[in-house]
NUKOL-503702 format. One record per residue (C-alpha): x, y, z. Coordinates in steps of 0.5 Angstrom, whole numbers, plus 500, padded with zeros to 3 digits. Last residue first. Example, Ala and Ser with C-alpha at 12.3 -4.5 7.8 and 13.67 -1.06 7.14 Angstrom:
+-----+-----+-----+
|  c1 |  c2 |  c3 |
+-----+-----+-----+
| 527 | 498 | 514 |
| 525 | 491 | 516 |
+-----+-----+-----+
// end
This chain:
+-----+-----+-----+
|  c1 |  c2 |  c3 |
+-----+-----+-----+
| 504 | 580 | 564 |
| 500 | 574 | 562 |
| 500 | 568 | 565 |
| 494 | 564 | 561 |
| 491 | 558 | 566 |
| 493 | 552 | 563 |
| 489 | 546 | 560 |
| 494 | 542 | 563 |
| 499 | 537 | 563 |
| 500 | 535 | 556 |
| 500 | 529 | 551 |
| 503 | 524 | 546 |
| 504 | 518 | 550 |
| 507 | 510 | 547 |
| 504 | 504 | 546 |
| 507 | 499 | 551 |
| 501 | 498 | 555 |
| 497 | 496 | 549 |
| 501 | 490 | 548 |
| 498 | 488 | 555 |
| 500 | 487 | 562 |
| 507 | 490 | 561 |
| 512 | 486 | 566 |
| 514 | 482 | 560 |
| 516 | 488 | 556 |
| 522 | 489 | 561 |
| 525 | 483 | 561 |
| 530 | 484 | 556 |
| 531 | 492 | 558 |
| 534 | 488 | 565 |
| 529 | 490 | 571 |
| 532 | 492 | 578 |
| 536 | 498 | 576 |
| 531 | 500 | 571 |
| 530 | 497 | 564 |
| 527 | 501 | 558 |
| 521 | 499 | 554 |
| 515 | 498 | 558 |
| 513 | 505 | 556 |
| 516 | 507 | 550 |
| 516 | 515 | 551 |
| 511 | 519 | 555 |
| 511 | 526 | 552 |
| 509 | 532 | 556 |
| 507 | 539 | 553 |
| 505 | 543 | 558 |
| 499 | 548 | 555 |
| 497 | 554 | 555 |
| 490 | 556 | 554 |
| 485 | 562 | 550 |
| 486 | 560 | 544 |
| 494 | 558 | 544 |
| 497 | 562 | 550 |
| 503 | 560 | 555 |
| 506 | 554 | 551 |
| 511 | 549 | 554 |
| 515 | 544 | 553 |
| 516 | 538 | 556 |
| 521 | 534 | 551 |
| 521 | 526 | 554 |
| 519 | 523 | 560 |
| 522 | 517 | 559 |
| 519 | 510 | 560 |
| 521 | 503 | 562 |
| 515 | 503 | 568 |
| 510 | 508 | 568 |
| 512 | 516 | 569 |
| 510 | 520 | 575 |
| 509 | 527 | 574 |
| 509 | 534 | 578 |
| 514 | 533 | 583 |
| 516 | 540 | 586 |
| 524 | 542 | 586 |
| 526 | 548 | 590 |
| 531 | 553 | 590 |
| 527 | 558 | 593 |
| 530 | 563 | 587 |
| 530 | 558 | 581 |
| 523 | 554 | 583 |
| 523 | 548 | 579 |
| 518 | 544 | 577 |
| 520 | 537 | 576 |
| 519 | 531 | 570 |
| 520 | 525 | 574 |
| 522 | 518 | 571 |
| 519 | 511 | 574 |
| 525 | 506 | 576 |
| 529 | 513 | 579 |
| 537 | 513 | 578 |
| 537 | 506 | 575 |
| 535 | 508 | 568 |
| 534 | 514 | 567 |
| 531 | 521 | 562 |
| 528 | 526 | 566 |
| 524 | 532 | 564 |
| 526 | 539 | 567 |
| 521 | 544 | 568 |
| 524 | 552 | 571 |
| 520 | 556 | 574 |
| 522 | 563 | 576 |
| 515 | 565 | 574 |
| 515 | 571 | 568 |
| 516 | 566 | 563 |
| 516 | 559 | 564 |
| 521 | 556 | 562 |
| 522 | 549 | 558 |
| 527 | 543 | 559 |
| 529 | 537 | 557 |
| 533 | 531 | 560 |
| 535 | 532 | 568 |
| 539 | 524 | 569 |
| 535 | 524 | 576 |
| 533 | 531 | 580 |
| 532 | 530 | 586 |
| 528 | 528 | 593 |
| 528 | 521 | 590 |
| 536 | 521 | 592 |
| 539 | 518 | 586 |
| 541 | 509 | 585 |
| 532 | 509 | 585 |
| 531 | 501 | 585 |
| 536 | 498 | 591 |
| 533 | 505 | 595 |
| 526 | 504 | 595 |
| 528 | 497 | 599 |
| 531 | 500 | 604 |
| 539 | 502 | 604 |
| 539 | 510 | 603 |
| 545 | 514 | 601 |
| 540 | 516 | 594 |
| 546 | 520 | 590 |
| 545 | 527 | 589 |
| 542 | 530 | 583 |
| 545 | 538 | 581 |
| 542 | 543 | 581 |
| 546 | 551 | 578 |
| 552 | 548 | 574 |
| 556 | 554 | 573 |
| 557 | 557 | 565 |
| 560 | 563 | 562 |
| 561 | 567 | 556 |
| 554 | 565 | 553 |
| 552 | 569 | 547 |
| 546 | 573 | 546 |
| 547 | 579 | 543 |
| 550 | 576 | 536 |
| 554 | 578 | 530 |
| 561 | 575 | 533 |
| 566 | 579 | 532 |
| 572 | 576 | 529 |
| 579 | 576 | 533 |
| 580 | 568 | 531 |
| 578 | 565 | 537 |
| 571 | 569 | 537 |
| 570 | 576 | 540 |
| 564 | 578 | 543 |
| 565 | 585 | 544 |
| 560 | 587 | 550 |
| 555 | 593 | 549 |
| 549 | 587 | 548 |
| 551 | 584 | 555 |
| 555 | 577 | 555 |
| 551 | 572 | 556 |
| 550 | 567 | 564 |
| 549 | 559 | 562 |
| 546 | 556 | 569 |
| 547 | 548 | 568 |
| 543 | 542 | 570 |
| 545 | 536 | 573 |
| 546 | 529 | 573 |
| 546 | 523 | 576 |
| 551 | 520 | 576 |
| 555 | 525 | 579 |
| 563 | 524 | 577 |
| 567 | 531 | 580 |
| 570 | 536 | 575 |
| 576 | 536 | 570 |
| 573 | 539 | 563 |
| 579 | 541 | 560 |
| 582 | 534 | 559 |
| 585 | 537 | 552 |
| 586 | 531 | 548 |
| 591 | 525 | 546 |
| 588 | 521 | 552 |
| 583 | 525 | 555 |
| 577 | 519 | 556 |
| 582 | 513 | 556 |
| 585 | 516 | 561 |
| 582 | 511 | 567 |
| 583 | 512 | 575 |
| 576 | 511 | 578 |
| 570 | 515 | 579 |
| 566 | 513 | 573 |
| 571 | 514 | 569 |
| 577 | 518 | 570 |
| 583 | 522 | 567 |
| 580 | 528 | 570 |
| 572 | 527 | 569 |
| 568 | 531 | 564 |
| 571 | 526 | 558 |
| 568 | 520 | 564 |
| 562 | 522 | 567 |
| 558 | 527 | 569 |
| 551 | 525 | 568 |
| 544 | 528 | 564 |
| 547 | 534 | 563 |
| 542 | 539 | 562 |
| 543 | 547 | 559 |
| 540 | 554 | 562 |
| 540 | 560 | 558 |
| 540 | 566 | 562 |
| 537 | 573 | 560 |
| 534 | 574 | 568 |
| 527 | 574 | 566 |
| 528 | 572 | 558 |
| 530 | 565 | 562 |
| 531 | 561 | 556 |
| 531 | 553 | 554 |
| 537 | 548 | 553 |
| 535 | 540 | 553 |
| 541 | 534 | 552 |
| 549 | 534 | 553 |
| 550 | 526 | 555 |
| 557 | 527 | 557 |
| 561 | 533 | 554 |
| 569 | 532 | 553 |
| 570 | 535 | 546 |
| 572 | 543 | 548 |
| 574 | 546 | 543 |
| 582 | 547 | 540 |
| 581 | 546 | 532 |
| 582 | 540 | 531 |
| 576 | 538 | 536 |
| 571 | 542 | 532 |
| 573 | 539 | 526 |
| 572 | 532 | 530 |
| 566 | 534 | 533 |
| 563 | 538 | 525 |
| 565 | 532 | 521 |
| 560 | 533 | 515 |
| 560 | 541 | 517 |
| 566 | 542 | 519 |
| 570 | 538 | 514 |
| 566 | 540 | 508 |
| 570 | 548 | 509 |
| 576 | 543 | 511 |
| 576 | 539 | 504 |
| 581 | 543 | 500 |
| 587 | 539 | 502 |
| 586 | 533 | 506 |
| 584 | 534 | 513 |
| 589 | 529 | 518 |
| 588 | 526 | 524 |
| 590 | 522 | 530 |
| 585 | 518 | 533 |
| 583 | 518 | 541 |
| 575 | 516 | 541 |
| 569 | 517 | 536 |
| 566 | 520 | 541 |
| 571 | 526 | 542 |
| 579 | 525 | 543 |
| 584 | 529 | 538 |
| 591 | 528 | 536 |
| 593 | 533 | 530 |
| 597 | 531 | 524 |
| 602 | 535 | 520 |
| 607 | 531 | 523 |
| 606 | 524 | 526 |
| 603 | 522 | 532 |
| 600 | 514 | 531 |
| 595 | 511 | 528 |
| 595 | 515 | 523 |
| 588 | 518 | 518 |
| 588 | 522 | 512 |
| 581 | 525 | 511 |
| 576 | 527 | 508 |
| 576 | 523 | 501 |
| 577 | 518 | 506 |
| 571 | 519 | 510 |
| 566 | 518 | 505 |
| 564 | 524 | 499 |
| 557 | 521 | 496 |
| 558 | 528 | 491 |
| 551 | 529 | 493 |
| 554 | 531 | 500 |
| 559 | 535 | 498 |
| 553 | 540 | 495 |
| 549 | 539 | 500 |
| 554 | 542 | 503 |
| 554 | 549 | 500 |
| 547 | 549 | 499 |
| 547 | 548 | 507 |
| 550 | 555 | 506 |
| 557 | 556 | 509 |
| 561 | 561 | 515 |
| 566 | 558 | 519 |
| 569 | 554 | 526 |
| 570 | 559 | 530 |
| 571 | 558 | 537 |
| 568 | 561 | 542 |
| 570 | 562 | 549 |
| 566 | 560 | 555 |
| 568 | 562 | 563 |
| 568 | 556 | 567 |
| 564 | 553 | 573 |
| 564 | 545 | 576 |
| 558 | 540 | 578 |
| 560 | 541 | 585 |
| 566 | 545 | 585 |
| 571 | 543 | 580 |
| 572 | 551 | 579 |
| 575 | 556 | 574 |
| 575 | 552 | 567 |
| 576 | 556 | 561 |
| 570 | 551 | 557 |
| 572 | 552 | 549 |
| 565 | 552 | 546 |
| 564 | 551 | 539 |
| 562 | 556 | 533 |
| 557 | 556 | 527 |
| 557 | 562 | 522 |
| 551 | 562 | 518 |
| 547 | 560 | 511 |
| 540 | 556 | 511 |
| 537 | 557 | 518 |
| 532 | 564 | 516 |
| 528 | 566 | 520 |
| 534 | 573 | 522 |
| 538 | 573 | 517 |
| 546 | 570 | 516 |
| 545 | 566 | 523 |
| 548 | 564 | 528 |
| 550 | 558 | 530 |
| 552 | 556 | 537 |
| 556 | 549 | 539 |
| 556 | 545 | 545 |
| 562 | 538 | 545 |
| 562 | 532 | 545 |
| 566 | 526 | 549 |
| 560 | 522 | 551 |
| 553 | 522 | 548 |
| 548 | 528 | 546 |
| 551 | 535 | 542 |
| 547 | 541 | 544 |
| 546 | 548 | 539 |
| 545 | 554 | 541 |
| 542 | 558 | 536 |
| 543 | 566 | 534 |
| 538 | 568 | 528 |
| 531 | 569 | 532 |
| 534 | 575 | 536 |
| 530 | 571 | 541 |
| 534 | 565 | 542 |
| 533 | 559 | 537 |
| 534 | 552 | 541 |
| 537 | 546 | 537 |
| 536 | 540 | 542 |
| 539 | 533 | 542 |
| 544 | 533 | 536 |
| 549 | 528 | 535 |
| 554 | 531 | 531 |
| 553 | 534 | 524 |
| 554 | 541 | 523 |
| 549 | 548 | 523 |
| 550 | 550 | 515 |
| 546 | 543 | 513 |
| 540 | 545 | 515 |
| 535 | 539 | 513 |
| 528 | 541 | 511 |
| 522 | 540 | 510 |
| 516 | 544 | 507 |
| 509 | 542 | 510 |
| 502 | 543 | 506 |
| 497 | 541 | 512 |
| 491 | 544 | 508 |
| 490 | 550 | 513 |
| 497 | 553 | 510 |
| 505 | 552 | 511 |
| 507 | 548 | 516 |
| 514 | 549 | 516 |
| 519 | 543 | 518 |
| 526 | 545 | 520 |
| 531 | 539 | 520 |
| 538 | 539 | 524 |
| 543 | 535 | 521 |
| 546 | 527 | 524 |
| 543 | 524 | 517 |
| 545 | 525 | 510 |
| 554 | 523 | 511 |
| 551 | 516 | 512 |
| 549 | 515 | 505 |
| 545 | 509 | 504 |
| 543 | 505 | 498 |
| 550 | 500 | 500 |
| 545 | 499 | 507 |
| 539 | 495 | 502 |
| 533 | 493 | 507 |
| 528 | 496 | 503 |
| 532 | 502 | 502 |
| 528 | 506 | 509 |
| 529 | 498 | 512 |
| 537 | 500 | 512 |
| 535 | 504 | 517 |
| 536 | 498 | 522 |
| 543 | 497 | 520 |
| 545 | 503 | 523 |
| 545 | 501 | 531 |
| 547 | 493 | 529 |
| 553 | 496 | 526 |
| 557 | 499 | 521 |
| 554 | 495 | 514 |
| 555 | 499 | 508 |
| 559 | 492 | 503 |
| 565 | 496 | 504 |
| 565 | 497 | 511 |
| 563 | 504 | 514 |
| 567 | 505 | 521 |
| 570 | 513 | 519 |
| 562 | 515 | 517 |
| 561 | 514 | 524 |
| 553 | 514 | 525 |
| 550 | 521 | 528 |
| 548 | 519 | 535 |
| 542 | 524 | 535 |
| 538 | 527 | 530 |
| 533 | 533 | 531 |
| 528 | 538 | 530 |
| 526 | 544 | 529 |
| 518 | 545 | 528 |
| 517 | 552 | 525 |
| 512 | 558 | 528 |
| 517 | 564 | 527 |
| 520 | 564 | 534 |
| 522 | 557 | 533 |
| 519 | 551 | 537 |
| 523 | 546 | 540 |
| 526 | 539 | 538 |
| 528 | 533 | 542 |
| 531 | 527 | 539 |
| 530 | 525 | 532 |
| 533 | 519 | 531 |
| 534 | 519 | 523 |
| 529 | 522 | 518 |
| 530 | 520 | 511 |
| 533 | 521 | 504 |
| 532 | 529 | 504 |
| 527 | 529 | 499 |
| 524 | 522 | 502 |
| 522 | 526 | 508 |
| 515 | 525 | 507 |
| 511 | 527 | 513 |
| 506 | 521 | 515 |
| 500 | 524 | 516 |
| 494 | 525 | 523 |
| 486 | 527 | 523 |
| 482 | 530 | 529 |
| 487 | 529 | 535 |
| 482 | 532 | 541 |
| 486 | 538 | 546 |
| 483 | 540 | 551 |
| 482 | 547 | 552 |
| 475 | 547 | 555 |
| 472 | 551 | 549 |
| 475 | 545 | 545 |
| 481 | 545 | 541 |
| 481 | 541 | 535 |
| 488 | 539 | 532 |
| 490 | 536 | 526 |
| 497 | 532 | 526 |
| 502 | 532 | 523 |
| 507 | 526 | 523 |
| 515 | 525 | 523 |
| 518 | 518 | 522 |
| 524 | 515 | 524 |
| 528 | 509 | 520 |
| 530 | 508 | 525 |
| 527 | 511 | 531 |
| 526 | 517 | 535 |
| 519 | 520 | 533 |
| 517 | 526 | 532 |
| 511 | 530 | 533 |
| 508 | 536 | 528 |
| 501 | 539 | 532 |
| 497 | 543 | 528 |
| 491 | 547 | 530 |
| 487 | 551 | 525 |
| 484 | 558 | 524 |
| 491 | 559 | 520 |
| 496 | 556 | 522 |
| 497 | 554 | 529 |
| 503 | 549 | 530 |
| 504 | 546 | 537 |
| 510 | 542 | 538 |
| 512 | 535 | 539 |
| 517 | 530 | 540 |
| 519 | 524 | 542 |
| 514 | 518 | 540 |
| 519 | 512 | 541 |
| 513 | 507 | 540 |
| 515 | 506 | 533 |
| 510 | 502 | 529 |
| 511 | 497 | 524 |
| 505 | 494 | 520 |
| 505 | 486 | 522 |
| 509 | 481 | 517 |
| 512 | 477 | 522 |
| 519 | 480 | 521 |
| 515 | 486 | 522 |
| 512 | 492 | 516 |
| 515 | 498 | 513 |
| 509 | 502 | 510 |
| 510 | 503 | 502 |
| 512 | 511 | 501 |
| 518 | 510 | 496 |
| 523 | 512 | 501 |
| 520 | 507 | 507 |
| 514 | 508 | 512 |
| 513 | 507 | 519 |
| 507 | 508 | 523 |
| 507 | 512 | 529 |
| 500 | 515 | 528 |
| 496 | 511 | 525 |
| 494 | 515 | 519 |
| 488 | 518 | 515 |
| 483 | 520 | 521 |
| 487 | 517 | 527 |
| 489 | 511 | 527 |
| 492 | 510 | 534 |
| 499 | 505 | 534 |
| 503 | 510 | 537 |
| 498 | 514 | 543 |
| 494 | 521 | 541 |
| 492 | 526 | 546 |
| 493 | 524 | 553 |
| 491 | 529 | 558 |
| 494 | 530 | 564 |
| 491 | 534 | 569 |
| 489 | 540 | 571 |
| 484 | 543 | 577 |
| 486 | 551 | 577 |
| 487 | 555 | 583 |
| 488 | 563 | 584 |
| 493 | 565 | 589 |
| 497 | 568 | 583 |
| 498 | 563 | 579 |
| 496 | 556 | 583 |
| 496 | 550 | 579 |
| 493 | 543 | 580 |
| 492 | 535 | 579 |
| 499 | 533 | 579 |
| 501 | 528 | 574 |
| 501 | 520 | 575 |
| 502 | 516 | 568 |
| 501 | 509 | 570 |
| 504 | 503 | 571 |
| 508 | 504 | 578 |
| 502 | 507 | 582 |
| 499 | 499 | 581 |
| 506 | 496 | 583 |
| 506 | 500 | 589 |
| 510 | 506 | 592 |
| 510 | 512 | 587 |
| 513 | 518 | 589 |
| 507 | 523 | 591 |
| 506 | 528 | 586 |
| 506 | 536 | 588 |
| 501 | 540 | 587 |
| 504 | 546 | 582 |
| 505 | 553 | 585 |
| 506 | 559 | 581 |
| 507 | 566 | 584 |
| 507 | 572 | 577 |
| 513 | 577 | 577 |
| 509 | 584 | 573 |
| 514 | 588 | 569 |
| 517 | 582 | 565 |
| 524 | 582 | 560 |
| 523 | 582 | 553 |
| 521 | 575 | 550 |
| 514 | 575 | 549 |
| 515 | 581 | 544 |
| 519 | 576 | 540 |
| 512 | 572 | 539 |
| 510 | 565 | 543 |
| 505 | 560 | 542 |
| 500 | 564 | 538 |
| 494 | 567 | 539 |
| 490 | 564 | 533 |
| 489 | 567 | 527 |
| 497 | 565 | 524 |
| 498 | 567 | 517 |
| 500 | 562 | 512 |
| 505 | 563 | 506 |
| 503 | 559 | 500 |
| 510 | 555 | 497 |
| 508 | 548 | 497 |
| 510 | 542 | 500 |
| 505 | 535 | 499 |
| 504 | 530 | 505 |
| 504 | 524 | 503 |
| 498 | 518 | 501 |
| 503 | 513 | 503 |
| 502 | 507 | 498 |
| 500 | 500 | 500 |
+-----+-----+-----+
// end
C-alpha cells in the first residue's frame, strides 16, 4: 500500500490563533506572577508504577485550576488517514515486522503545536530507525482540551530520510525544528555498507539495502514548516548547522543565534548564528572552549567560542551529492605524526589529517572532529535540553550524567584515560551519576563577543559562562526503594529536557533514567527558592520526553509532555530483555503524545 503523503507548497500562512510564542513575549517582564503545582507523591505500589500520575492543580497568583494529564494520541492509534507512529519507506510503502505485522514506533518523542490559520497542527517525531514524523490536525474544545482529528505521515524521501529525531523546539516564526541524535560513524562503514547493529535497521528505509544508504545524510537538523490550513509542509535538513548527534536545537529571541547541543560521551556544544533572522539556510557555526575555574559541585567555566566557519546548506548538500566518504575527507595515522592532530570525541582517540581543499566540508559533515581539530572542548557527557530564561536573560542546559570526558582521566570515578588521551581534559569535575542542569549567563549587548580567530560574533545572545545550578545526588538509603532508585528520590535523575515558564521563575525539567529512578519524573523548579516540585510520574521502562510549554494557544496554555516507550527500558531491577514481559498487554506499551493542563493563560 502506497502512503498518501503530504505535498510541499510554496503558499505562506497567516497565523489567526493566539500563537504560542511571539518575539515580544521574550522581553524582560513587568509583572512576577506566583506558580505553584500540587505535588505528586512517588510511586510506591505495583498499580502507582504502571501509570502516568500527573499533578491535579495549579495555583497562578493564588487563583486555582484543577489540571490534569491529558492523552491526545498514542503510537498505533488510527486516526482519520493515518496510524500514528507507522513507519514508511523512500517509496511510500509501509515498513512492515518479521512477521508480517505493519511496523509502528512506539518511540514518540517530540511534539510541537503549530496554529496555521483557524487550524491547529501538531507535528511529532518519532525516535527510531528509520524515523518518521507526523502532522496531525488538532481540534480544540471550548474547555481547552485537545481532540487528535486526523493524523499524516511527512515524506522526508526528498531529503533521504529521517534518523533518530530527539527532542525539538519551537522556532520563533512558528516552525518544527527537529533532530538527529547519535550520527553514525562515516569512518567505521565497510565496503558492503553495513556499520553495526544500531545503523542496520535504517536499511529498512531502501528495503533493506545498507549500500543505497549514504550516512553523511543523517545526524542534521531538520525545519518542518507547515504552510496552509491544508496541511501542506516544507522539509527541510539544515546542512549549515553541522552533523553530531543532535539533541535540541533552541532558536533565541533574535530569531538567528542558535545553541545547539550534542547527545552522547566526549561531545561538544556549539552556537550557530544566522545570516537572516528566520532563515536557517547559511551562517556561521562556533564550538564552545570551557575555560575552567572551579570542580566544585557540577564544576564552573568561562565560554570561548570557536570559529568553525561560514556555509549554506546548499554548499554542503553539494559535497554530499557528491557521496563523498570519510576517505575522501581525511588522512588517518595510528600514531602521532607530522601534520596531523590528536583528538578525543565520541569516536575515541585518533590522530588526524584533513585532506587539501575538504576543510569547508569537514566542518560540516565532521563538524565534532573538525571542532576537536581546531581546539573546542569535546569532553561533554549526555548533553540534552537547552531552553531560556527571558527574565533573567539565562540559558539553561541538562547534562544527563557527569562522566568519563567531564572527569579528570577518570571514569566513573576511578582512574582511567581513555576519555582525554590525545586531548585537551578541559572538563575536570567530580562524577554525578545522576546529573544536573547548568545555568549559562550571556554577554551583554555592548559587550565585544570575539571568537577565537579575533572576528566578531554578530550575536547579543552569546554565553560567556556556564555553572551548574541543580545537581541529582545519589539515593544514600539502603531500604527497598533505594535497590530501585540509585538517585535520591527527593532530586533530579539523569534531568533531559527543559522549558521555562516566562515571568514564573519556573523551570520544567523532564528525566530520562534507567537505574536512577525506576519511574521517571518531569519537575517544576522554582529557581530563586531553589526547590523541586514533582509534577509527573511515569510507568515503567519509559521516558518523559521533551516537556514544552506554551502560554496562550486559543485562550490555553499547554504543558506538553510525551511518554516514550512505556515497557521499553530497563531499570536497576528489570534488564531491558525483561522489561516488556512486565507489561499486561501490548496496549500498554503504546507510546504517550499529551499535555498536562489545560492551563491558565499567564499574562503579563
Amino acid at each position: 500500500m502506497r502512503n498518501k503523503v503530504i505535498t510541499a507548497s510554496v503558499v505562506a500562512a497567516s497565523v489567526l490563533f493566539t500563537a504560542c510564542a511571539s518575539k515580544s513575549d521574550m522581553t524582560n517582564s513587568t509583572v512576577e506572577h506566583n506558580i505553584k503545582f500540587n505535588e505528586v507523591p512517588v510511586p510506591t505500589t505495583d498499580n502507582q508504577k504502571r501509570k502516568i500520575i500527573a499533578t491535579n492543580q495549579i495555583t497562578v497568583d493564588g487563583r486555582n485550576t484543577n489540571i490534569s494529564y491529558n492523552t491526545i494520541i498514542r503510537s498505533g492509534d488510527k486516526v482519520g488517514d493515518g496510524i500514528f507512529g507507522l513507519l514508511y519507506d523512500k517509496n511510500g510503502n509501509h515498513i512492515r515486522q518479521k512477521d508480517g505485522s505493519l511496523r509502528i514506533s512506539n518511540s514518540n518523542d517530540f511534539a510541537s503545536l503549530l496554529p496555521v490559520g483557524n487550524k491547529l497542527f501538531m507535528v511529532s517525531h518519532f525516535e527510531s530507525r528509520p524515523a518518521a514524523m507526523y502532522l496531525t490536525e488538532l481540534k480544540q474544545e471550548s474547555n481547552g482540551k485537545l481532540k487528535a482529528v486526523n493524523t499524516k505521515n511527512i515524506d522526508f524521501s526528498k531529503v533521504n530520510g529521517l534518523w533518530v529525531p530527539c527532542a525539538g523546539s519551537v522556532t520563533p516564526w512558528h516552525t518544527h525544528l527537529g533532530s538527529e541524535e547519535y550520527e553514525p560513524d562515516a569512518r567505521k562503514i565497510a565496503s558492503d555498507g553495513s556499520l553495526d547493529d544500531y545503523y542496520a535497521p535504517m536499511a529498512d528505509y531502501y528495503n533493506k539495502d545498507l549500500k543505497a544508504l549514504n550516512v553523511y545524510d543523517y545526524g542534521w537538523v531538520p525545519e518542518i514548516s507547515v504552510l496552509n490550513e491544508k496541511g501542506d509542509v516544507k522539509v527541510e535538513k539544515h546542512y549549515s548547522m553541522g552533523r553530531f548527534a543532535h539533541e535540541l536545537a533552541y532558536v533565541m529571541p533574535d530569531e538567528k543565534t542558535v545553541y545547539l547541543s550534542d547527545d552522547g560521551t566526549n561531545v561538544a556544544l556549539y552556537m550557530y548564528v544566522a545570516d537572516k533572522p528566520k532563515d536557517l539556510s547559511s551562517g556561521t557555526l562556533y564550538a564552545a572552549k570551557w575555560k575552567q575555574k572551579s570542580n566544585i559541585k557540577a564544576g564552573s567555566a568561562n565560554i570561548k567560542w570557536i570559529n568553525l566557519g561560514h556555509l549554506s546548506d546548499e554548499y554542503v548538500k553539494a559535497g554530499l551529492d557528491q557521496k563523498l566518504t570519510f576517505d575522501d575527507l581525511f588522512e588517518v595515522s595510528d600514531s602521532p605524526k607530522e601534520g596531523f592532530s590528536s583528538i578525543n570525541t565520541t569516536m575515541g582517540h585518533e590522530y588526524l589529517k584533513i585532506k587539501p581543499g575538504m576543510e569547508k566540508l569537514v566542518s560540516r559533515m565532521e563538524t565534532r572532529r573538525y571542532a576537536a581539530i581546531k581546539g573546542a572542548t569535546t569532553e561533554f557527557r549526555k548533553m540534552e535540553g537547552i531552553t531560556y530564561n527571558p527574565n533573567e536573560n539565562k540559558v539553561y542546559l541538562s547534562i544527563s550524567e557527569i562522566a568519563k570526558g567531564m572527569e579528570d582521566n577518570m571514569k566513573k570515578g576511578k582512574v582511567n584515560s581513555k576519555y582525554d588521551d590525545g586531548g585537551n581534559n578541559d572538563i575536570r569535575v567530580k562524577y554525578n551519576r545522576c546529573g544536573a542542569v547548568y545555568e549559562l549567563s550571556l554577554a551583554g549587548t555592548d559587550a565585544i563577543k570575539y571568537s577565537n580567530d579575533g572576528s566578531d560574533i554578530k550575536s547579543s545572545y552569546v554565553v560567556e559562562s556556564m555553572k551548574g545550578l541543580i545537581a541529582g545526588m545519589e539515593n544514600k538509603k539502603t531500604d527497598e526503594m533505594a535497590k530501585a532508585n540509585k538517585c535520591s528520590l527527593d532530586g533530579l535523575a539523569n534531568p533531559d529536557n527543559l522549558t521555562y515558564i516566562p515571568n514564573t521563575n519556573t523551570l520544567i525539567i523532564g528525566e530520562d533514567t534507567g537505574s536512577g529512578h525506576q519511574n521517571d519524573f518531569i519537575w517544576s523548579y522554582n529557581i530563586k527558592q531553589n526547590k523541586l516540585t514533582r509534577i509527573l510520574t511515569s510507568p515503567y521502562g519509559s521516558e518523559t520526553t521533551s516537556p514544552y510549554y506554551y502560554n496562550n494557544i486559543g485562550g490555553h496554555g499547554y504543558l506538553m509532555a510525551v511518554i516514550q516507550h512505556p515497557y521499553g527500558e530497563g531499570d536497576a531491577l528489570t534488564s531491558e530483555t525483561n522489561m516488556p514481559k512486565n507489561a499486561n498487554s501490548v496496549g500498554d506499551m503504546k507510546a504517550y503524545t499529551g499535555f498536562i493542563g489545560p492551563l491558565p493563560v499567564i499574562s503579563k
